[in-house]
KETI-225004 format. One record per residue (C-alpha): residue number from 0; residue in three letters; z, x, y. Coordinates in Angstrom, 1 decimal, padded with zeros to 4 digits. Each point is the difference from the previous one (the first is absolute). Layout:
<r i="NUM" aa="ALA" c3="Z" c1="X" c2="Y"/>
...
//
This chain:
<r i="0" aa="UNK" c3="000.0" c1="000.0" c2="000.0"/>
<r i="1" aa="UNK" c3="-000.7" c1="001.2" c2="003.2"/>
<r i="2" aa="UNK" c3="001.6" c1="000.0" c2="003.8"/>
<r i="3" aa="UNK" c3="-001.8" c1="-002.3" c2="002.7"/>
<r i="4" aa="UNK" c3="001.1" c1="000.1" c2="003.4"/>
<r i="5" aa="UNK" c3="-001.2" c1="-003.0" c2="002.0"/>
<r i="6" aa="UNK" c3="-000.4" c1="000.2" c2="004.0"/>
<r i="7" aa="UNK" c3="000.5" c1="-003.6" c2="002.0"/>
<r i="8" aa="UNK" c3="002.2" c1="-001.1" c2="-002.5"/>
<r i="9" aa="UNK" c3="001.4" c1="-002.8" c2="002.1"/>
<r i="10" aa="UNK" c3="-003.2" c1="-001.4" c2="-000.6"/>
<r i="11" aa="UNK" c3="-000.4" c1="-003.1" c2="-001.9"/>
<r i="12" aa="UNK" c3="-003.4" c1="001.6" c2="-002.1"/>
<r i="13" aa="UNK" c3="002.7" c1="003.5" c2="-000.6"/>
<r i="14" aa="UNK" c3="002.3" c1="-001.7" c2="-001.4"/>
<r i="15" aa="UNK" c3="-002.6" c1="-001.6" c2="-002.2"/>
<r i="16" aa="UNK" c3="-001.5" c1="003.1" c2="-001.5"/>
<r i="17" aa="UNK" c3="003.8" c1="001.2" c2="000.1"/>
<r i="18" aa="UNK" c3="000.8" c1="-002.8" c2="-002.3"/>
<r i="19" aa="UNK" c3="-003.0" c1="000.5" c2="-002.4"/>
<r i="20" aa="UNK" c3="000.6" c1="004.2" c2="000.1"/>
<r i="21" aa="UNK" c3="004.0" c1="-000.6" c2="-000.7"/>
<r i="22" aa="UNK" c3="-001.1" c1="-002.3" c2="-003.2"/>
<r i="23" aa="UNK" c3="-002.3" c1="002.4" c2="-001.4"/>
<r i="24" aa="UNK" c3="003.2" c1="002.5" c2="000.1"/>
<r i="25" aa="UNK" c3="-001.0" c1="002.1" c2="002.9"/>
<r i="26" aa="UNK" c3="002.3" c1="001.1" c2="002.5"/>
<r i="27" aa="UNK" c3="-000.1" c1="-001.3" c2="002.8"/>
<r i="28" aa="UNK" c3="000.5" c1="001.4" c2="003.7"/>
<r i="29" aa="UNK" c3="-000.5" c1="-002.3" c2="003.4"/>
<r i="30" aa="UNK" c3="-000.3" c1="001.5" c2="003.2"/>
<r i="31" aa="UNK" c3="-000.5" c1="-002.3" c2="003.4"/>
<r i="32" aa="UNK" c3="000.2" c1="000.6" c2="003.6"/>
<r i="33" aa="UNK" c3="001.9" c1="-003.2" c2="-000.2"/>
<r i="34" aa="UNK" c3="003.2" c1="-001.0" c2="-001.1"/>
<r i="35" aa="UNK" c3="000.7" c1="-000.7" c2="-003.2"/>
<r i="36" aa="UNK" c3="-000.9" c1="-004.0" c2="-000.6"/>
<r i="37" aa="UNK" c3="003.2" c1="-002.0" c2="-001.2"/>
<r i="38" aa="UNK" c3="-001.7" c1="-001.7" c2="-002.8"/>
<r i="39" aa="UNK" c3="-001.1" c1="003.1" c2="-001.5"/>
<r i="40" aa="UNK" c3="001.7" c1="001.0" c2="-003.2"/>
<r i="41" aa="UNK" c3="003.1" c1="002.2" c2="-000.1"/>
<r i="42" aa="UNK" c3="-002.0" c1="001.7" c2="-002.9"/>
<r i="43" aa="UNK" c3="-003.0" c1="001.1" c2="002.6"/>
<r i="44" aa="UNK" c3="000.9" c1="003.4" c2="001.2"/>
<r i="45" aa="UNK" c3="-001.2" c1="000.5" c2="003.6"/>
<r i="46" aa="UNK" c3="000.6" c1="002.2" c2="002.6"/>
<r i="47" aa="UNK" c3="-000.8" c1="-001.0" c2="003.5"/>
<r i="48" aa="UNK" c3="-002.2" c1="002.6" c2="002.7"/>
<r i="49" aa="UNK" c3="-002.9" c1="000.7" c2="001.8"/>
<r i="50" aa="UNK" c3="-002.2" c1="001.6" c2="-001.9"/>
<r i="51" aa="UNK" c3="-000.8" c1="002.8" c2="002.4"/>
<r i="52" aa="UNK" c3="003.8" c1="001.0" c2="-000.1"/>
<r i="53" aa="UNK" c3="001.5" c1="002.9" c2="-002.1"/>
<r i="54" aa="UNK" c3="002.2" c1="-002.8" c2="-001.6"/>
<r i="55" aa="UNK" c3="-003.0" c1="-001.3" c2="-001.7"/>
<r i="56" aa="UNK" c3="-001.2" c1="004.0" c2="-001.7"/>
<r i="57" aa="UNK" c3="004.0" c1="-000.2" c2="-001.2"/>
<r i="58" aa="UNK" c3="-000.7" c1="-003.3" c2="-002.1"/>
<r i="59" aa="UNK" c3="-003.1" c1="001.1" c2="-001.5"/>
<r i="60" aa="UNK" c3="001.6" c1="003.6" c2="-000.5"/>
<r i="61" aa="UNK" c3="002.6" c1="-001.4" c2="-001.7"/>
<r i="62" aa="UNK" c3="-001.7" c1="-002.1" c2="-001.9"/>
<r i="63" aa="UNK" c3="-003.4" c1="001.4" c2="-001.2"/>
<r i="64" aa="UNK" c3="-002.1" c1="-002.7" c2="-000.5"/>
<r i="65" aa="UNK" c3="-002.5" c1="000.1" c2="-002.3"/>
<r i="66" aa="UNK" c3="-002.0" c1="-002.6" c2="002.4"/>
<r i="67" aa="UNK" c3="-000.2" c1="-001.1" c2="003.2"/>
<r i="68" aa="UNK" c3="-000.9" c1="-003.7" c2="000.8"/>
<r i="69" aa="UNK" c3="-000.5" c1="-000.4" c2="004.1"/>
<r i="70" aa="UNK" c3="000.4" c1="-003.4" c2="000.7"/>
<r i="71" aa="UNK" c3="001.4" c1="000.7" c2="003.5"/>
<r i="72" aa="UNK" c3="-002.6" c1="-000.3" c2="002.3"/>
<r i="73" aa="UNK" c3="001.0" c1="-002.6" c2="002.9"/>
<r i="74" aa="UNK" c3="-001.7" c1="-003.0" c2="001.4"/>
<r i="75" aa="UNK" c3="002.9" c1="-001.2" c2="002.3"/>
<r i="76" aa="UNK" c3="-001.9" c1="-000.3" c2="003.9"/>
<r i="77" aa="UNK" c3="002.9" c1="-000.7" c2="001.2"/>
<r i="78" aa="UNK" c3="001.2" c1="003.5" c2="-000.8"/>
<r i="79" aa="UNK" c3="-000.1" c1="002.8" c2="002.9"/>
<r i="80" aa="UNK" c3="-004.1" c1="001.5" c2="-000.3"/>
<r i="81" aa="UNK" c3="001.8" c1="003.8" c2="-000.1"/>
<r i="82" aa="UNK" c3="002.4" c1="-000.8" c2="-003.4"/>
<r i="83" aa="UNK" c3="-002.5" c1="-002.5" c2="-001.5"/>
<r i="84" aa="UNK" c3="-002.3" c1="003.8" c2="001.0"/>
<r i="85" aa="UNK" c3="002.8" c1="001.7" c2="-001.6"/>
<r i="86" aa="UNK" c3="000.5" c1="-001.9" c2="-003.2"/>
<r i="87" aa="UNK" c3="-003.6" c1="-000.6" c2="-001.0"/>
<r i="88" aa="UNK" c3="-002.0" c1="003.4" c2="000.2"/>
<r i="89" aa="UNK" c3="002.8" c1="002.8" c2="000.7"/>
<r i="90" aa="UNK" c3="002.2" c1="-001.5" c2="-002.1"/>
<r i="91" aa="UNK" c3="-003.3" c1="-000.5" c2="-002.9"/>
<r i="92" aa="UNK" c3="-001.0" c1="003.5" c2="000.5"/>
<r i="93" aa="UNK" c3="004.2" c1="001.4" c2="-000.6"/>
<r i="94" aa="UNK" c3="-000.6" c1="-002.6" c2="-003.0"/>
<r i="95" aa="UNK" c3="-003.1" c1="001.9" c2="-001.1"/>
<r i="96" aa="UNK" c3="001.0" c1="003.4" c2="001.5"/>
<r i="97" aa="UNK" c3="003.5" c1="-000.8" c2="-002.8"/>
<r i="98" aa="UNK" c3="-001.6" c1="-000.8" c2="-002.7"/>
<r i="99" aa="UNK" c3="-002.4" c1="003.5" c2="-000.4"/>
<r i="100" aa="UNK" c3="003.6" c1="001.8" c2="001.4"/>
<r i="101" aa="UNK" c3="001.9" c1="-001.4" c2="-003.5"/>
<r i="102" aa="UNK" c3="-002.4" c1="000.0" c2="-002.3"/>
<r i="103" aa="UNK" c3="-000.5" c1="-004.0" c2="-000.4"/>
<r i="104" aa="UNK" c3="-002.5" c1="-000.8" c2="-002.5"/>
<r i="105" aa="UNK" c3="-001.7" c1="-003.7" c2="001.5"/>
<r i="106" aa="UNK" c3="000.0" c1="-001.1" c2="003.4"/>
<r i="107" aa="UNK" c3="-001.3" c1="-003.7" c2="001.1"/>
<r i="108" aa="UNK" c3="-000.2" c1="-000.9" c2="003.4"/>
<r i="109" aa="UNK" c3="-000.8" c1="-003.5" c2="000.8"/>
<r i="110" aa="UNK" c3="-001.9" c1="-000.9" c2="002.5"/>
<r i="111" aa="UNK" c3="-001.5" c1="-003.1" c2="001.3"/>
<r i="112" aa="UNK" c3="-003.8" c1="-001.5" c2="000.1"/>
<r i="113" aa="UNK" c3="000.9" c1="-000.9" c2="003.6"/>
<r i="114" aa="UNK" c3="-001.8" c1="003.4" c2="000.7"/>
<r i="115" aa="UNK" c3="-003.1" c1="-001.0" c2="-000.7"/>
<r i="116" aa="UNK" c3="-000.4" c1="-002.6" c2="003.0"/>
<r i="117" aa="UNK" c3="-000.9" c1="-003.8" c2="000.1"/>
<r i="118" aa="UNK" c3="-003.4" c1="000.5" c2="001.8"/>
<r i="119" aa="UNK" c3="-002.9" c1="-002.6" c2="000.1"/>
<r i="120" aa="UNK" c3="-002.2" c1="002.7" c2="-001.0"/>
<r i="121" aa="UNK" c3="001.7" c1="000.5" c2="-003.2"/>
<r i="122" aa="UNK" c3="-001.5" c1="-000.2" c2="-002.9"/>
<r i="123" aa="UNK" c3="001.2" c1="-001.1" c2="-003.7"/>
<r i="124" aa="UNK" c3="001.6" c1="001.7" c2="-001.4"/>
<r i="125" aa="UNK" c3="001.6" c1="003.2" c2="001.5"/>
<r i="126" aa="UNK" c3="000.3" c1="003.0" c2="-002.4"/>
<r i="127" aa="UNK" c3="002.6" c1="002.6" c2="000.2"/>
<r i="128" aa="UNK" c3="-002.3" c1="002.6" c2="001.8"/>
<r i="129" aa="UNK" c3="-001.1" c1="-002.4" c2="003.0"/>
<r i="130" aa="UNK" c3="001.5" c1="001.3" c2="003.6"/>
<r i="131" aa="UNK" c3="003.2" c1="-001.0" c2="000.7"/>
<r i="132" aa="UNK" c3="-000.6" c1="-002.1" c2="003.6"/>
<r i="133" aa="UNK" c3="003.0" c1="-002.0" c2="000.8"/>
<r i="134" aa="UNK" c3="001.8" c1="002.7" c2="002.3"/>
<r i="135" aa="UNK" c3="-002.5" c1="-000.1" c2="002.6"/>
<r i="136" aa="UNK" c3="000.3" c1="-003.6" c2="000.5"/>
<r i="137" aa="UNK" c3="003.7" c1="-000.4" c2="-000.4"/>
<r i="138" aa="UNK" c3="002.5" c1="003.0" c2="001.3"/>
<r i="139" aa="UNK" c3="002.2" c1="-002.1" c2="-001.9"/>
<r i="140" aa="UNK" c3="-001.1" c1="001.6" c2="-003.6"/>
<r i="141" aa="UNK" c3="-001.5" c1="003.2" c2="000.8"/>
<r i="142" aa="UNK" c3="003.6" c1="001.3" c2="-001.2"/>
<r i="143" aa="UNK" c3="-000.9" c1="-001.4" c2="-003.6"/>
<r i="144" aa="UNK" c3="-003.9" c1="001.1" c2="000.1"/>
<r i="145" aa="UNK" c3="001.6" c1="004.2" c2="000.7"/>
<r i="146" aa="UNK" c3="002.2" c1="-000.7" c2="-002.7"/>
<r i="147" aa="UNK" c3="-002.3" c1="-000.8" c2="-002.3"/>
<r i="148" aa="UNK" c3="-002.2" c1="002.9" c2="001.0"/>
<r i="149" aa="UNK" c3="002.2" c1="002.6" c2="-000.4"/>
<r i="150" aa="UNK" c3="001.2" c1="-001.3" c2="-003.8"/>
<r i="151" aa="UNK" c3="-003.9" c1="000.3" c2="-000.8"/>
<r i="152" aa="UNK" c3="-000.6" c1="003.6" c2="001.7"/>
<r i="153" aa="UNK" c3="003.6" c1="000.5" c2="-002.3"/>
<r i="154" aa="UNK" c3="-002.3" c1="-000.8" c2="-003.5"/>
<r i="155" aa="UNK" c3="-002.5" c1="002.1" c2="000.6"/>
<r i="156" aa="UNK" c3="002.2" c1="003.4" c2="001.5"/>
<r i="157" aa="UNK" c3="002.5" c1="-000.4" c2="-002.5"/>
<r i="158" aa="UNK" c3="-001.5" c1="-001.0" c2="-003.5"/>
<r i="159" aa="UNK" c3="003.4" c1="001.4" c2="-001.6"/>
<r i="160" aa="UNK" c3="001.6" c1="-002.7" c2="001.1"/>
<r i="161" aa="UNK" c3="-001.4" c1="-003.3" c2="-001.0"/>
<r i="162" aa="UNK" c3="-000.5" c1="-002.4" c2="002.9"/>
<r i="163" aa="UNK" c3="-001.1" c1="-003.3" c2="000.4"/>
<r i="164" aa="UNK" c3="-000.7" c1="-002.4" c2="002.6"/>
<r i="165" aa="UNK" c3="-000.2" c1="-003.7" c2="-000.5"/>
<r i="166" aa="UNK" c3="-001.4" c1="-002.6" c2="002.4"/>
<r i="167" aa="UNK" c3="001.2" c1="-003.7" c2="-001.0"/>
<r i="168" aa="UNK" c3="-000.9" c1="-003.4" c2="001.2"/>
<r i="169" aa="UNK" c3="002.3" c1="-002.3" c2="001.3"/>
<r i="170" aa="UNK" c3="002.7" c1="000.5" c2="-002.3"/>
<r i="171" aa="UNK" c3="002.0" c1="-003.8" c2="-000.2"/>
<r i="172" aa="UNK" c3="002.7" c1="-001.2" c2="-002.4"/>
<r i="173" aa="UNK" c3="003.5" c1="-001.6" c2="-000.2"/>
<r i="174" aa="UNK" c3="001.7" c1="003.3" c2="000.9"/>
<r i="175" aa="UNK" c3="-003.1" c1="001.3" c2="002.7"/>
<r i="176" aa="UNK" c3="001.9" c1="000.1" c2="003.4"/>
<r i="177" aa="UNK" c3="-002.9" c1="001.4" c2="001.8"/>
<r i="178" aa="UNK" c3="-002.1" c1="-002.2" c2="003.1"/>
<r i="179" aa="UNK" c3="-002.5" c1="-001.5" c2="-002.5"/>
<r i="180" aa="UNK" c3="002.4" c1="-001.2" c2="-002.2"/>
<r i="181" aa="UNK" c3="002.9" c1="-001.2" c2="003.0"/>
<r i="182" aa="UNK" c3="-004.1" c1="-001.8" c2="001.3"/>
<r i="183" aa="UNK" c3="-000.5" c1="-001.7" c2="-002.9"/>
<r i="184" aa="UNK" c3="003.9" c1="-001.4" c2="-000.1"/>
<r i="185" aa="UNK" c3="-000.3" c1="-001.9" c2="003.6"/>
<r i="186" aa="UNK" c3="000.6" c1="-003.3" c2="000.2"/>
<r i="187" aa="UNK" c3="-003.3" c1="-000.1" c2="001.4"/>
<r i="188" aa="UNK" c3="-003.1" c1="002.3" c2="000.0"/>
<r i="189" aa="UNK" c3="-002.7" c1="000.3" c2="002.2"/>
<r i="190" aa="UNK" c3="-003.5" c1="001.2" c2="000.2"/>
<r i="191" aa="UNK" c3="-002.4" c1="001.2" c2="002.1"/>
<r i="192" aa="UNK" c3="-002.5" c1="-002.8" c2="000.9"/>
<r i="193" aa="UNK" c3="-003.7" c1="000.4" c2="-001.3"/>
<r i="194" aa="UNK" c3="001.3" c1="003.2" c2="-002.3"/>
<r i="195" aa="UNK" c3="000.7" c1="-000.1" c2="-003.2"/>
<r i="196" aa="UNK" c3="-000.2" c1="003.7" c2="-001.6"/>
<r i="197" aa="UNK" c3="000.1" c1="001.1" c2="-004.0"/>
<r i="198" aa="UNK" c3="003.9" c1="001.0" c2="-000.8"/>
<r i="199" aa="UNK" c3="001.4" c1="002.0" c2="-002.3"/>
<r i="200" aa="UNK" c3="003.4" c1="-000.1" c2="-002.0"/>
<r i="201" aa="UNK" c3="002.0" c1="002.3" c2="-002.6"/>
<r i="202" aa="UNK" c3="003.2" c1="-001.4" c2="-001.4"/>
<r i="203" aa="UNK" c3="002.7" c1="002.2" c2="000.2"/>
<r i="204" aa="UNK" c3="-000.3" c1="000.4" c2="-004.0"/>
<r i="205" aa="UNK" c3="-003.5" c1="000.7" c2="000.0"/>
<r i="206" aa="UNK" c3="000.7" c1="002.5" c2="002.8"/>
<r i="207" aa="UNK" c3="003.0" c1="002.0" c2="-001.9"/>
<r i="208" aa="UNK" c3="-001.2" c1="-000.3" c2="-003.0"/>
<r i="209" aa="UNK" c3="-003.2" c1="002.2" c2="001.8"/>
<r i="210" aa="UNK" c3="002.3" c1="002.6" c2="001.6"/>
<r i="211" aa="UNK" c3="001.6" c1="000.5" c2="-003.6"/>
<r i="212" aa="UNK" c3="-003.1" c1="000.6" c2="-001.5"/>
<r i="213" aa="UNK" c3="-001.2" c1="002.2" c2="002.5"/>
<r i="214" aa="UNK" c3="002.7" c1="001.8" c2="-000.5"/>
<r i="215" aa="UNK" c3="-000.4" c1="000.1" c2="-003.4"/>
<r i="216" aa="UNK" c3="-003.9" c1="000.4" c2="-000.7"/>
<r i="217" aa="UNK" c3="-001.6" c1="000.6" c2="003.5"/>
<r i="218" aa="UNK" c3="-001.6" c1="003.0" c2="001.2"/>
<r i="219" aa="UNK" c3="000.7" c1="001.3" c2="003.0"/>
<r i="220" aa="UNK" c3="-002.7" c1="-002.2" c2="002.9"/>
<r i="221" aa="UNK" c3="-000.1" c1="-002.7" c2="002.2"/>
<r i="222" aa="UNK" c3="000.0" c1="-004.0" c2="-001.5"/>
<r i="223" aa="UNK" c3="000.0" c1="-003.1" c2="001.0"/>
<r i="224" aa="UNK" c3="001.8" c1="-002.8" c2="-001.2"/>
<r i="225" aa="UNK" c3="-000.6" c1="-003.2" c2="-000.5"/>
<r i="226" aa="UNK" c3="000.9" c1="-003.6" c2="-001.3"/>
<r i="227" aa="UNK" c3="-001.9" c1="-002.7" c2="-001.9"/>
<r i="228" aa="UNK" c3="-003.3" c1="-000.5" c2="002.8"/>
<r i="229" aa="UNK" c3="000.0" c1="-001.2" c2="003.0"/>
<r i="230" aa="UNK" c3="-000.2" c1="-003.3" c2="001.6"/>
<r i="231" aa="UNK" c3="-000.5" c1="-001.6" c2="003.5"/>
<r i="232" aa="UNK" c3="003.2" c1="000.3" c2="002.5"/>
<r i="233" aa="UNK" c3="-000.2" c1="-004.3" c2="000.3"/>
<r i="234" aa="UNK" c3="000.2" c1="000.0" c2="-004.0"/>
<r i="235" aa="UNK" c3="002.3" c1="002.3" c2="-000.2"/>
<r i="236" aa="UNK" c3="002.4" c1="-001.7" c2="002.2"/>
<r i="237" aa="UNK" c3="-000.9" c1="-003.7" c2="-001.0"/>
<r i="238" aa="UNK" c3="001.9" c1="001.6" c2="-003.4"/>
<r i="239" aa="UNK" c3="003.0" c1="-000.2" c2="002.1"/>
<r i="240" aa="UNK" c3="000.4" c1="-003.5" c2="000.3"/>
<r i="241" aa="UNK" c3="001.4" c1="000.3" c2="003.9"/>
<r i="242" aa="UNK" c3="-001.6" c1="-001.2" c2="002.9"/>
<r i="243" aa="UNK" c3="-003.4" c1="002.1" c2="001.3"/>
<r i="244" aa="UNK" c3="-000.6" c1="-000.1" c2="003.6"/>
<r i="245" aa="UNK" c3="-003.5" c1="002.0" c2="001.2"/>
<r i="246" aa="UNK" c3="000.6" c1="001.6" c2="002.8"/>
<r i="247" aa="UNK" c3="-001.8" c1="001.8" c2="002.9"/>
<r i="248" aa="UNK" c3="-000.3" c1="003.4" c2="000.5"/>
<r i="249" aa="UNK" c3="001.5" c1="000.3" c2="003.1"/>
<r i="250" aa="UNK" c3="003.1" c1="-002.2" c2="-001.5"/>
<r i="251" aa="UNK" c3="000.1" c1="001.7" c2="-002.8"/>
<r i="252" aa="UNK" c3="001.6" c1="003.3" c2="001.7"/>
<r i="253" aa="UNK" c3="002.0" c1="-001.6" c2="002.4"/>
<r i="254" aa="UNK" c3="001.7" c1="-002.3" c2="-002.8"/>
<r i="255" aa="UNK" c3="000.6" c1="003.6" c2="-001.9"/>
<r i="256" aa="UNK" c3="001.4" c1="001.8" c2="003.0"/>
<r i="257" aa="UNK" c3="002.5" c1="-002.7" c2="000.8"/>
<r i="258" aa="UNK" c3="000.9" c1="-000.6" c2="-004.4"/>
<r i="259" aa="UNK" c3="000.4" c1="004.0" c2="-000.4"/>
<r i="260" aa="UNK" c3="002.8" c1="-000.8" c2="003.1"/>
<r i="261" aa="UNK" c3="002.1" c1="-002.0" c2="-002.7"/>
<r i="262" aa="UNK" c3="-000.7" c1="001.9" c2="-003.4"/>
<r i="263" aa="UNK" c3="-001.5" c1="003.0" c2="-001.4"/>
<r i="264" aa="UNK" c3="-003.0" c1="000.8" c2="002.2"/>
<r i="265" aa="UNK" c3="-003.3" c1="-001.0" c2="-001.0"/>
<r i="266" aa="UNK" c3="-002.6" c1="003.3" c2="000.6"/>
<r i="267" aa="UNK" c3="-002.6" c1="-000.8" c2="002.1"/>
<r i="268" aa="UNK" c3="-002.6" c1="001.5" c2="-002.0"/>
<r i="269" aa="UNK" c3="000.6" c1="-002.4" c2="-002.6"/>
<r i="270" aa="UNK" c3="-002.1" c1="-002.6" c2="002.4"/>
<r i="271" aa="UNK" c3="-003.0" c1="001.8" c2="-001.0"/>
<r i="272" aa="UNK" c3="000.7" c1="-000.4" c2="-003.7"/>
<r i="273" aa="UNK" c3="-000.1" c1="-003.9" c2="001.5"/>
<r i="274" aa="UNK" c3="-004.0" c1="000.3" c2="000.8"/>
<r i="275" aa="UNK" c3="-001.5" c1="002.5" c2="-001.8"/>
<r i="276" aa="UNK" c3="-000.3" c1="000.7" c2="-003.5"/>
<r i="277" aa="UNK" c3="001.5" c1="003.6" c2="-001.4"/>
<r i="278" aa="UNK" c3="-000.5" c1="-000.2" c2="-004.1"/>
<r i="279" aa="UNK" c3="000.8" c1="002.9" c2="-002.1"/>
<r i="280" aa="UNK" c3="-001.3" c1="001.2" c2="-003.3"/>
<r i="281" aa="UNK" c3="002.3" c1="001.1" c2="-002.9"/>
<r i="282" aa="UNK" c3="-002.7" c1="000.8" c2="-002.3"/>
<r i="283" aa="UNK" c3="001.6" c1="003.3" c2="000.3"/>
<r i="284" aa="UNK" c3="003.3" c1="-000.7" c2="-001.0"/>
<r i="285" aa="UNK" c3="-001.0" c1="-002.4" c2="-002.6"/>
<r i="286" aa="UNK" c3="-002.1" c1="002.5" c2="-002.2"/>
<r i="287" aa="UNK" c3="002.8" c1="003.0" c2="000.5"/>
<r i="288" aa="UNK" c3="002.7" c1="-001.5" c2="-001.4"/>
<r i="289" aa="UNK" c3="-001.1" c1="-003.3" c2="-000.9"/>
<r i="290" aa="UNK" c3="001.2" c1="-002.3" c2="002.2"/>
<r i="291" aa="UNK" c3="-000.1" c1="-003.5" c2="000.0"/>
<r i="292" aa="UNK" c3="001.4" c1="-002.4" c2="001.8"/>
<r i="293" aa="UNK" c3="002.1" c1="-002.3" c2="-002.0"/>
<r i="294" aa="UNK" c3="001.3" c1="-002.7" c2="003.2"/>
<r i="295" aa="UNK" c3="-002.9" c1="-002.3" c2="001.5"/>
<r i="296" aa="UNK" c3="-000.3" c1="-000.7" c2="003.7"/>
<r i="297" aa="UNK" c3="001.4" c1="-003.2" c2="-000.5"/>
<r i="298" aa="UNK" c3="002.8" c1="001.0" c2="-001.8"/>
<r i="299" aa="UNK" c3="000.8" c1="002.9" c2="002.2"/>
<r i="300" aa="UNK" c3="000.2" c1="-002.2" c2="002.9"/>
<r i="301" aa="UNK" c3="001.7" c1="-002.8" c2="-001.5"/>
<r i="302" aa="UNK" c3="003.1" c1="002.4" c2="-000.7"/>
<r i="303" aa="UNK" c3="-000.3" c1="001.7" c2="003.0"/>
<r i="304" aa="UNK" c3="000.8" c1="-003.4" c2="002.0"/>
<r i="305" aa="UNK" c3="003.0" c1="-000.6" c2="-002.4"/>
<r i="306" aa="UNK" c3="001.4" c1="003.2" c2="001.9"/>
<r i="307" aa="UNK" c3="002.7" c1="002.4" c2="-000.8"/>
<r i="308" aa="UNK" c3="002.3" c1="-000.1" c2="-002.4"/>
<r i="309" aa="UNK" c3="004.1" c1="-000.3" c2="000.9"/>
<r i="310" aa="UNK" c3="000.0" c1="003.9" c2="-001.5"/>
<r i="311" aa="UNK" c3="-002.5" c1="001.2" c2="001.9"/>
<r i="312" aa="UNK" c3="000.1" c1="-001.5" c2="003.8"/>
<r i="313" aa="UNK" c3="001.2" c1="001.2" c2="003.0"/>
//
């Protein structure tokens, strides 16, 4: 059995792969910038630090870890620019930089298909190798395009070390806590009038059960991940069973900018993903480790709305 340390692991999707790892018989350490959740298990070990601090080389000196799972990388706006900065590509690269230092063995780092852009230009689908154009619309994410650059320049001048990057769809489920998922559970949802884009969904299962087998069977690349199709934004949300307002554009951000007041903000990027279609390929990860999906759209959303369970909310 081997040692996994997992970044972000106040993460709902962390604590997930933490859950699976731990049943398999790993060990199991968490480190977060965060606080440690309440609900988490006394039986989690986790340490709490920026990952750019000397406090984070002790933990993984201490503790050797055969693998290092980097969940950590941080979508909160409402976080200072300079720390989200600081979290998301100085603290990857120390992540990266820690890994070749003590010898680990795997290294995944997730990233996000966000990357790639909603454009009306796009085409269907995107492969892995297609330019990465969302940070020169949106300041907002050019934090988590750098990231994701520097973890592929790591494959390539490291091959000692075996890196991988993975790019996932909207990842949604009863235990997601990230904006598509908190989007989905509104009382009501809303649409941008005379658009109606193809979406894409993982379930949280289908989505650790693909970081395992990376893990496991992947070589060292770039993939992207994927759930069961895709489907129209109006279908996917009529799955709901709530109320669906269309909305105009000019609405549509005001209505956001006041809601993100009131609850976890809402990143204005996101809008985009409202218009324009941005659909990924998995062929990729399907024929290296064969992946399938095993949770249809339907499903996926279906338990998505259910929300949370009492173990794992906030």
């Amino acid at each position: 059995m081997s040692t996994y340390l997992i970044t972000g692991m106040a993460g709902s999707l962390a604590q997930l792969v933490c859950k699976s790892l731990l049943a398999q018989g790993h060990e199991v350490i968490g480190v977060d910038h965060r606080p440690r959740p309440a609900y988490l298990p006394d039986s989690y070990t986790y340490y709490q630090g920026n990952y750019n601090k000397a406090g984070f080389e002790d933990v993984i000196r201490r503790h050797r870890p055969e693998v290092m799972v980097h969940l950590g990388r941080v979508g909160n706006l409402k976080m200072q620019v300079g720390k989200r900065f600081d979290l998301n590509v100085i603290g990857t690269g120390k992540v990266m930089e820690l890994s070749l230092k003590y010898g680990v063995d795997r290294l995944l780092v997730l990233s996000t298909f966000h990357i790639y852009g909603a454009h009306a230009n796009n085409h269907i689908p995107i492969f892995e190798d297609e330019p990465l154009r969302a940070g020169s619309t949106f300041p907002q994410i050019a934090d988590a395009v750098q990231l994701d650059n520097m973890a592929q320049q790591w494959i390539y001048r490291h091959p000692k070390l075996r890196t991988i990057v993975l790019r996932p769809c909207n990842i949604i489920g009863p235990d997601i806590r990230n904006a598509i998922s908190r989007y989905l559970r509104n009382p009501r949802l809303f649409y941008i009038f005379g658009f109606s884009p193809m979406w894409q969904f993982i379930h949280q299962d289908d989505m650790v059960r693909a970081i395992l087998s990376l893990l496991d069977h992947g070589q060292p690349g770039v993939y992207n991940a994927a759930g069961a199709g895709a489907i129209p934004l109006v279908d996917a949300l009529a799955i709901t069973g709530k109320p669906v307002s269309a909305v105009p554009g000019p609405l549509a951000s005001t209505f956001l900018t006041v809601q993100s007041r009131f609850k976890s903000a809402f990143p204005p990027y996101l809008l985009d993903f409202f218009r324009y279609h941005c659909v990924i390929s998995d062929d990729k990860l399907r024929k290296a480790i064969g992946y399938e999906p095993r949770v249809g759209i339907t499903e996926a959303i279906q338990s998505c709305v259910q929300g949370p369970s009492p173990a794992s909310s906030n």
